[in-house]
N, C-alpha and C positions, 0 to 999 in steps of 0.2 A: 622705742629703743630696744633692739635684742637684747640678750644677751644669755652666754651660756657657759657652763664650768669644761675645762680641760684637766682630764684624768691626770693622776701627779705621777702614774709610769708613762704619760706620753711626754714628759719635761726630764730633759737629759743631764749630769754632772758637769759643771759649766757652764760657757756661752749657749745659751738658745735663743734659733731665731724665729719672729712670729711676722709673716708673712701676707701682705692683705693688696686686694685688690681693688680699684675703685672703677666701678662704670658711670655712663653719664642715660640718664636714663630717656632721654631723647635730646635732637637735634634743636630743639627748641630752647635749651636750658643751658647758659654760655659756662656758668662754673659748676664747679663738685667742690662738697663738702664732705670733711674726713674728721670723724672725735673717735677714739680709743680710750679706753682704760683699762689696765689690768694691774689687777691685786692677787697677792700671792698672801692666801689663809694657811698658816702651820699650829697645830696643837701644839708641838714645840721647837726652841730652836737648840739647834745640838751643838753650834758656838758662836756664843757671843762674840761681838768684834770685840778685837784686842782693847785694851786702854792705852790713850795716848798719856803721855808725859809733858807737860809745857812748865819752863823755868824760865823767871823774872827776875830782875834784882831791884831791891830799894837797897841805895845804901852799900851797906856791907854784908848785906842779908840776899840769898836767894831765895826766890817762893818758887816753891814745885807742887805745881797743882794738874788734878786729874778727875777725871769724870765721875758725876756721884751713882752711875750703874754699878762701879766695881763695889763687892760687898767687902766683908770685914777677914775675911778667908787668902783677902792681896795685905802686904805690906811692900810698905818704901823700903828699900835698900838702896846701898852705896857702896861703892869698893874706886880705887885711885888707881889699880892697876892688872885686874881682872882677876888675880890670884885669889880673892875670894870673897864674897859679899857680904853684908853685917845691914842690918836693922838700922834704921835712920833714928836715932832716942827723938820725943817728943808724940804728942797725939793731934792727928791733922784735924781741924776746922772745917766746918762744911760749910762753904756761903753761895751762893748763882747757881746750884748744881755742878759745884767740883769741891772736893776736898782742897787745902791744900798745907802745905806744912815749912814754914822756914826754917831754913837753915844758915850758918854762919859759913860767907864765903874764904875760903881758906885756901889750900894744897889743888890742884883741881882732881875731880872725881868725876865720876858716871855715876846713874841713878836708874834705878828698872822698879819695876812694879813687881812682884813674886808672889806667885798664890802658892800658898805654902802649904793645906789640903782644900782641893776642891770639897763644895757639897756634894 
């Protein structure tokens, strides 16, 4: 099995595409066979994917739970009508690999994650 590194100025801003060809190495040999892999090694990554939001209800309680990558630099917020955000009171619970934090269903609102200073 080759294999060989591709210089990271010949990989472009966006979609790149990797292009391959298969020959059949004689007339005697009815199929071709094709395996690929490629792994992309970074020292670092410059952004994290965003965190998702996912809200449940039990009850009369919503659960708003979100992935345990975001560190402690995100909080919950909530606002009813975009004018302006406010801190969700309570400290969320870590359980499966997500935080997550109930709240009392009420008035309806919207909920975001806010990193308030990055590291």
């Amino acid at each position: 099995m080759a294999s060989f590194e591709v210089p990271v100025n010949f990989l472009l801003t966006g979609p790149n595409v990797l292009a391959v060809e298969v020959h059949q190495s004689s007339v005697a040999v009815s199929g071709a066979e094709f395996d690929l892999s490629f792994d992309l090694l970074m020292s670092t990554v410059p952004f994290p994917p965003a965190p998702r939001l996912s809200i449940t209800t039990n009850g009369n309680t919503a659960i708003v739970r979100w992935p345990d990558f975001v560190d402690s630099t995100w909080q919950l917020e909530q606002t009813g009508d975009f004018s302006g955000w406010t801190a969700v009171a309570g400290s969320p619970t870590l359980a499966n690999g997500f935080y997550q934090l109930s709240v009392p269903i009420g008035a309806p609102r919207f909920f975001r994650l806010h990193q308030a200073s990055p590291p």
